[in-house]
Backbone as a chain_set.jsonl record, in Angstrom:
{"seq": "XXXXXXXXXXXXXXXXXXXXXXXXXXXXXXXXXXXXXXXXXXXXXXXXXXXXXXXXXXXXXXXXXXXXXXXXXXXXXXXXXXXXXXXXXXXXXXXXXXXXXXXXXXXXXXXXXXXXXXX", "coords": {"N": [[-18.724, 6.642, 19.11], [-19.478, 8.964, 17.484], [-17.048, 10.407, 16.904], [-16.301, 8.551, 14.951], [-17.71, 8.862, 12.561], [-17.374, 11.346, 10.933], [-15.056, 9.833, 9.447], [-16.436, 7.562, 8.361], [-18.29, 8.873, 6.577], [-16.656, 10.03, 4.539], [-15.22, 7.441, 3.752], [-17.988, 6.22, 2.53], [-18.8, 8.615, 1.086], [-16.192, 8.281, -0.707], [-16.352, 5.823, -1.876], [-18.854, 5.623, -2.956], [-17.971, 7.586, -5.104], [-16.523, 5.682, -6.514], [-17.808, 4.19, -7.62], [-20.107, 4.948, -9.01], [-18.179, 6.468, -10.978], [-17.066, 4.28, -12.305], [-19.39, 2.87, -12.92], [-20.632, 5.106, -14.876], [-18.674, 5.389, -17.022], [-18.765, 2.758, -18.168], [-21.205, 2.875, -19.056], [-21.286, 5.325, -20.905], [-18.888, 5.443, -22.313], [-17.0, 4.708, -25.384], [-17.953, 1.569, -27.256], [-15.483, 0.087, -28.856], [-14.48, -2.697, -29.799], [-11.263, -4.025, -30.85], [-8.47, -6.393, -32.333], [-6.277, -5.483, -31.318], [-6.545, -3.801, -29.392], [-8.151, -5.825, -27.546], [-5.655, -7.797, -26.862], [-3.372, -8.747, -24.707], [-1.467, -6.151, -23.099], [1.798, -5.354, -22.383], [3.897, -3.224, -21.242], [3.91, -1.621, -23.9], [6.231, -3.804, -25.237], [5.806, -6.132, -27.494], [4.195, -9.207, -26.481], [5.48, -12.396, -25.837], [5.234, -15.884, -26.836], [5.017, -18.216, -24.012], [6.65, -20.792, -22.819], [5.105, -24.42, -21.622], [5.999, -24.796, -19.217], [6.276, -22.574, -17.77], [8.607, -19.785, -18.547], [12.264, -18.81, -18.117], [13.154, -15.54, -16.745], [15.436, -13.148, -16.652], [17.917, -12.106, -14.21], [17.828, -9.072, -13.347], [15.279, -8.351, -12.997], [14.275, -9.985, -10.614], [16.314, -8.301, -9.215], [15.715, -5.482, -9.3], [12.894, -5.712, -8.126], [13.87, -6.635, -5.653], [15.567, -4.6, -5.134], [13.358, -2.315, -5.361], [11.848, -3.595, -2.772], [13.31, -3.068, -0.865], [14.111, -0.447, -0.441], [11.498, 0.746, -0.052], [10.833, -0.164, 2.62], [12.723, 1.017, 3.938], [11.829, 3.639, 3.887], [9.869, 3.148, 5.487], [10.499, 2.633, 8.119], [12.256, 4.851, 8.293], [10.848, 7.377, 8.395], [8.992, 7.387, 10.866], [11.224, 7.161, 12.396], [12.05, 9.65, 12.121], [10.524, 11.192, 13.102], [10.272, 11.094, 15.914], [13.053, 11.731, 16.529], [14.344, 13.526, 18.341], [13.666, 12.484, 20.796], [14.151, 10.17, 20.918], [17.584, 9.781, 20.982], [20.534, 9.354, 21.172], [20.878, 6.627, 21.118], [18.809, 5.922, 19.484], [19.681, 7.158, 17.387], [22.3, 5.716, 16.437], [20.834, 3.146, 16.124], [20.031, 3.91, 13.928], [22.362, 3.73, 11.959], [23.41, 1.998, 11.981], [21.215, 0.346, 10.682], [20.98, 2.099, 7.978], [22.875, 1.079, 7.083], [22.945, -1.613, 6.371], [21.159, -1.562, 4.628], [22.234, -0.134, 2.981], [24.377, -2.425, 2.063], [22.804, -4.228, 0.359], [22.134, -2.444, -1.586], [24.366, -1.943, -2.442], [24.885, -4.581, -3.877], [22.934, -4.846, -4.929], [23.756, -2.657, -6.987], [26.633, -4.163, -8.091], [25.664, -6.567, -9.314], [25.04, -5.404, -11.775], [21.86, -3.955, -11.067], [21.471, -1.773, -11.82], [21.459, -0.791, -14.209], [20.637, -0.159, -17.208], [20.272, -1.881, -20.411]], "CA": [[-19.08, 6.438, 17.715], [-19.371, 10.016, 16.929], [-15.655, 10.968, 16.384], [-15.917, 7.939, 13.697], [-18.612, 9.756, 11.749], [-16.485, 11.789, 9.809], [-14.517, 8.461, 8.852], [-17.183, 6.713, 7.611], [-18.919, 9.345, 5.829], [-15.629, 10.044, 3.8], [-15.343, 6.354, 3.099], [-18.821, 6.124, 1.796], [-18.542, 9.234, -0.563], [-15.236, 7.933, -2.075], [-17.05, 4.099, -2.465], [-19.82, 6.614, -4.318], [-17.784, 8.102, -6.05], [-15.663, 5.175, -7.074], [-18.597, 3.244, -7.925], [-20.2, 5.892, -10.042], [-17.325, 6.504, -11.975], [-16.901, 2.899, -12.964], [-20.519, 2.653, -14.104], [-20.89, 6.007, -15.92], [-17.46, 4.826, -17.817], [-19.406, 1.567, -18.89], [-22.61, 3.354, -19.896], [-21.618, 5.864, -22.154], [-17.678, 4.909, -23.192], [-17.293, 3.698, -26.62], [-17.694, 0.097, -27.153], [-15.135, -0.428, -30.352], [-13.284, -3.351, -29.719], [-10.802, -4.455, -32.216], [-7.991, -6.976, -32.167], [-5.113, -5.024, -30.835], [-7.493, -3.522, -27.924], [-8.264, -7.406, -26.714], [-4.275, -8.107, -26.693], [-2.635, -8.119, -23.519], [-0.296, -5.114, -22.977], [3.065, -4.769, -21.539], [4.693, -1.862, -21.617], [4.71, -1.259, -24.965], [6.654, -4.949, -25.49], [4.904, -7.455, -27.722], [4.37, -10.208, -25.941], [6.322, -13.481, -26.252], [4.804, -17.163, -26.115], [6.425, -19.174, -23.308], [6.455, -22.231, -22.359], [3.809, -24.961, -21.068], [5.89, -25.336, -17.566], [6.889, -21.681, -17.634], [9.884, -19.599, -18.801], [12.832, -18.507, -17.124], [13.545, -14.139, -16.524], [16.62, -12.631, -16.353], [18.095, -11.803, -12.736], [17.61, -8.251, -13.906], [14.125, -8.551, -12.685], [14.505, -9.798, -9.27], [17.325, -7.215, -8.628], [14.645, -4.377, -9.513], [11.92, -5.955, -7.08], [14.663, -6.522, -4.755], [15.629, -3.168, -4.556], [11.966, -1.972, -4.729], [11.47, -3.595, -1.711], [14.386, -2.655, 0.548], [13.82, 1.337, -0.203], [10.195, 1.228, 0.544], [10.58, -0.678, 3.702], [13.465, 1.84, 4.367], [11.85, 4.9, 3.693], [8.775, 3.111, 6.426], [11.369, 3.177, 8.806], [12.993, 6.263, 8.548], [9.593, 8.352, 8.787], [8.802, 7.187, 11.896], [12.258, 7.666, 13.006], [12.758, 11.354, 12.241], [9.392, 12.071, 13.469], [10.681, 10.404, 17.194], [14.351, 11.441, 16.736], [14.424, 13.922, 19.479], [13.24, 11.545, 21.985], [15.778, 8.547, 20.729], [18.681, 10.757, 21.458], [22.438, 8.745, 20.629], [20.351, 4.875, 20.906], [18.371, 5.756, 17.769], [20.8, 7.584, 16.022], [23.279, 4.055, 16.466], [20.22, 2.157, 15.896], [19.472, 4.392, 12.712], [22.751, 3.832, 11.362], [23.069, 0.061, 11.328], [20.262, -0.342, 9.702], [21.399, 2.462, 6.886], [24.602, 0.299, 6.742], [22.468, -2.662, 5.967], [20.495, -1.384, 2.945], [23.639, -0.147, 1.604], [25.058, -3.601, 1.667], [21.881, -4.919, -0.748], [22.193, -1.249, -2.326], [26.189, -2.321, -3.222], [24.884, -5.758, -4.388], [22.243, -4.744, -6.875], [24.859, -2.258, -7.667], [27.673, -5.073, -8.385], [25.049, -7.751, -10.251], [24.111, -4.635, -12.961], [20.754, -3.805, -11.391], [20.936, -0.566, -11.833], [21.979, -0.366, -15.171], [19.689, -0.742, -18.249], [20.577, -1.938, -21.765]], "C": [[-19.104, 7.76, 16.955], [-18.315, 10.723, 16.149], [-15.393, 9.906, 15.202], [-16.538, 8.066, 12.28], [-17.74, 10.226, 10.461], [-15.714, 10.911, 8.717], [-15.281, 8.021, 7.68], [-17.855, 7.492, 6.751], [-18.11, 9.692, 4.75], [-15.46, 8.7, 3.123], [-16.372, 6.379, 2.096], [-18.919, 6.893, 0.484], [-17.37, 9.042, -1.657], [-15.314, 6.438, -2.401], [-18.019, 5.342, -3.478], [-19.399, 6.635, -4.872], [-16.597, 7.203, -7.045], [-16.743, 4.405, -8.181], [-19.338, 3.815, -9.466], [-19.574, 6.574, -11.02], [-16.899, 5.065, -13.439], [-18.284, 2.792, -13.548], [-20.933, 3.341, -15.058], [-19.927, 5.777, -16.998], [-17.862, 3.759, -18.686], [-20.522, 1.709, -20.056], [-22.191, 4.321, -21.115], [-19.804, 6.059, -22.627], [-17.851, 4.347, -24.133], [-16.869, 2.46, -26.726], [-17.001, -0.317, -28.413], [-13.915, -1.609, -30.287], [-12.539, -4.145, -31.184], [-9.692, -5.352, -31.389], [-6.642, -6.854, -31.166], [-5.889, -4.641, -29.379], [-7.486, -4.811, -26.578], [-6.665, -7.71, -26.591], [-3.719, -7.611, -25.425], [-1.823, -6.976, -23.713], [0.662, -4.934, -21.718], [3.561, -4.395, -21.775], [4.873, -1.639, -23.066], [5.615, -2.744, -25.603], [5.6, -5.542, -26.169], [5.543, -8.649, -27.124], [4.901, -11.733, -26.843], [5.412, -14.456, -26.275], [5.603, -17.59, -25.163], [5.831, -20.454, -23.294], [5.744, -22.901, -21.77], [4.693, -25.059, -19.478], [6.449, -23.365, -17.064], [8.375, -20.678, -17.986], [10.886, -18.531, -17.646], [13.011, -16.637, -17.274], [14.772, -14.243, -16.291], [16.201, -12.271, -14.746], [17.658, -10.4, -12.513], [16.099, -7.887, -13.232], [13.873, -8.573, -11.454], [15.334, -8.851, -8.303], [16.399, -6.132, -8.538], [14.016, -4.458, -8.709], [12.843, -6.037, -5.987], [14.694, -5.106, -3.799], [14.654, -1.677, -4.643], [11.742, -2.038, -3.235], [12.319, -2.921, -0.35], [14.242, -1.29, 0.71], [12.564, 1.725, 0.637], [10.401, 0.646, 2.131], [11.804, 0.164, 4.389], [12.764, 2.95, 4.671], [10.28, 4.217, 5.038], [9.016, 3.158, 7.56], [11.929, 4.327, 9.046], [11.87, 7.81, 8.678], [9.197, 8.513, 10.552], [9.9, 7.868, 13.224], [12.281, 9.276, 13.498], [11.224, 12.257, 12.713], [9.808, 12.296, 15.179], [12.39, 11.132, 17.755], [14.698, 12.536, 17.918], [14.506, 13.266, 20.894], [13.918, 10.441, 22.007], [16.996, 9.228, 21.53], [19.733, 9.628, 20.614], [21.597, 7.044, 20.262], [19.886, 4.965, 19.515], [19.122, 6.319, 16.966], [21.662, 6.046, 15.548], [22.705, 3.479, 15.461], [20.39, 2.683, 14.004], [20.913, 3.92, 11.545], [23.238, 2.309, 10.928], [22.186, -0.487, 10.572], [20.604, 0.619, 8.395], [22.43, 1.266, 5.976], [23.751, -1.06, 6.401], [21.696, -3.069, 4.851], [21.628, -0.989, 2.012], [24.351, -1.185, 1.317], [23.908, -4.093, 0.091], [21.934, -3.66, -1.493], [23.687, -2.165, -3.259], [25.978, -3.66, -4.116], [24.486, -5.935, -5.186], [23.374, -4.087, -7.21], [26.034, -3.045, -8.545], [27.141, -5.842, -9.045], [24.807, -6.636, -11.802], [22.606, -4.266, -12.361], [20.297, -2.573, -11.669], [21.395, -0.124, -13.532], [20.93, -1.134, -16.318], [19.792, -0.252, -19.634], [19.647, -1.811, -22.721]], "O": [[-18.755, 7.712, 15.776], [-18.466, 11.399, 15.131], [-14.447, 10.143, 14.451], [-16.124, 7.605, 11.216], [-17.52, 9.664, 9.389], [-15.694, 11.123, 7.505], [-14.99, 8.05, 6.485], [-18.211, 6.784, 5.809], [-18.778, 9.723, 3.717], [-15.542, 8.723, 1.895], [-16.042, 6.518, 0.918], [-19.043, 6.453, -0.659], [-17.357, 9.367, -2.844], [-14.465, 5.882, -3.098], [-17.685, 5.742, -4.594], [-19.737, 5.89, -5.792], [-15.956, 7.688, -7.977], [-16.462, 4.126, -9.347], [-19.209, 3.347, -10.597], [-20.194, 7.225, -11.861], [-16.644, 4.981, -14.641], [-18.324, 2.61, -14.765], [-21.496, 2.834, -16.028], [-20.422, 6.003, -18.103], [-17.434, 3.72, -19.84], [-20.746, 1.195, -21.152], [-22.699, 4.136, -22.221], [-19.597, 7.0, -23.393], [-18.705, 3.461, -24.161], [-15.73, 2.104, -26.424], [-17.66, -1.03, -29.17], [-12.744, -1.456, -30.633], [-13.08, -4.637, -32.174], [-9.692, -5.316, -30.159], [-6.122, -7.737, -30.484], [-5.689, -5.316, -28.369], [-7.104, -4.829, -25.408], [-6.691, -8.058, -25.41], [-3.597, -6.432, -25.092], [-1.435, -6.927, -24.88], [0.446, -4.553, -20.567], [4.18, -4.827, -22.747], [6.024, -1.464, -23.464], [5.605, -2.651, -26.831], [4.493, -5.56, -25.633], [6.707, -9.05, -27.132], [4.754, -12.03, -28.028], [4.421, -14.074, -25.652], [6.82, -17.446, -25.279], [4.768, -20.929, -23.695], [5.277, -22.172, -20.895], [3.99, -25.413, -18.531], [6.965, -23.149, -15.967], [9.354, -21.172, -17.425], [10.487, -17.799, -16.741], [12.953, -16.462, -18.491], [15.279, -15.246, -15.788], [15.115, -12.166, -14.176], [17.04, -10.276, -11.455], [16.056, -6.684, -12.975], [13.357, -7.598, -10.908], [15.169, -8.653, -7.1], [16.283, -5.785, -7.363], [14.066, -3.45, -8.005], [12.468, -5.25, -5.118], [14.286, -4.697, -2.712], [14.909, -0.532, -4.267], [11.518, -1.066, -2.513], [11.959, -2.469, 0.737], [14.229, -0.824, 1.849], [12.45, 2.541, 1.551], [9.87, 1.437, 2.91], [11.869, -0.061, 5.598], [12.994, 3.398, 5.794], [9.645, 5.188, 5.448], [8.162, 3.599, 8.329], [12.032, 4.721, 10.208], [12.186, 8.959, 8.986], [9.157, 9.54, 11.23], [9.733, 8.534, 14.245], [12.43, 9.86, 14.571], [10.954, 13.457, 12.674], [9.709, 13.404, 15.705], [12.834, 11.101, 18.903], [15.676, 12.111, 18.533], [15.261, 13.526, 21.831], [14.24, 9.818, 23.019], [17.152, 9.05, 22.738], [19.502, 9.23, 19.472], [21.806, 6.448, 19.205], [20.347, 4.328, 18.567], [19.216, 5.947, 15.797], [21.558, 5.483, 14.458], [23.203, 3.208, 14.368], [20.771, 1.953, 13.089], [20.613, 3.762, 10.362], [23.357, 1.749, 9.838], [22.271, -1.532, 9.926], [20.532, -0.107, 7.404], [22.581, 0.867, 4.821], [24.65, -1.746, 5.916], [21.518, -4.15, 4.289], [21.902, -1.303, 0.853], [25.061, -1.086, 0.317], [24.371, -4.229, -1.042], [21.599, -4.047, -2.613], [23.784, -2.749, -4.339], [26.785, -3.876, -5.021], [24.848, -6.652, -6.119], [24.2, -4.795, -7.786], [26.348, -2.571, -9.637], [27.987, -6.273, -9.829], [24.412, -7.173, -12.837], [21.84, -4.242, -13.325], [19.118, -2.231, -11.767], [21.62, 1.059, -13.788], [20.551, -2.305, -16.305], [19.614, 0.872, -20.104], [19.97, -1.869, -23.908]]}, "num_chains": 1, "name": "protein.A"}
């Protein structure tokens, strides 16, 4: 339990200090709310109405999250890798490059729908 000390005492002072930030922020921040304040915000966009069953997005959207996800889950891979890559030798190199060759396919695909391009 000792070596988890340090852990937990780090946790606790950044719960403190999260906690105490959020209430001193409450207590003496100014309370001036006006109409624009209460209004959702996205980016800078005024918001649209949509529709009671929902409206539809451009593809534009999913291509973006798409290729959000495939980098990050690349780049969680390839850490690991090049920390190891001594010890792989020729297997993980192989391995490493099939799987490159597999994000560049969904790389080439947003590429080819427009997702990388913004009007």
């Amino acid at each position: 339990m000792n070596s988890y000390a340090p852990i937990l005492v780090l946790g606790g002072l950044a719960a403190g200090f999260a906690i105490f930030s959020v209430v001193s922020g409450m207590l003496t921040g100014p309370k001036r709310y006006n109409r624009a304040k209460l209004e959702a915000y996205e980016c800078g966009i005024e918001p649209t109405p949509q529709p009671v069953g929902g409206g539809r997005f451009p593809v534009k959207y999913y291509l973006t999250a798409m290729l959000f996800i495939i980098f990050d889950i690349e780049i969680v891979f390839l850490y690991p890798w090049a920390v190891r890559f001594d010890s792989l030798g020729w297997f993980g190199l192989v391995e490493m490059v099939f799987f490159i060759l597999t994000v560049f396919v969904a790389y080439a695909y947003v590429w080819r729908r427009g997702g990388l391009e913004w009007d």
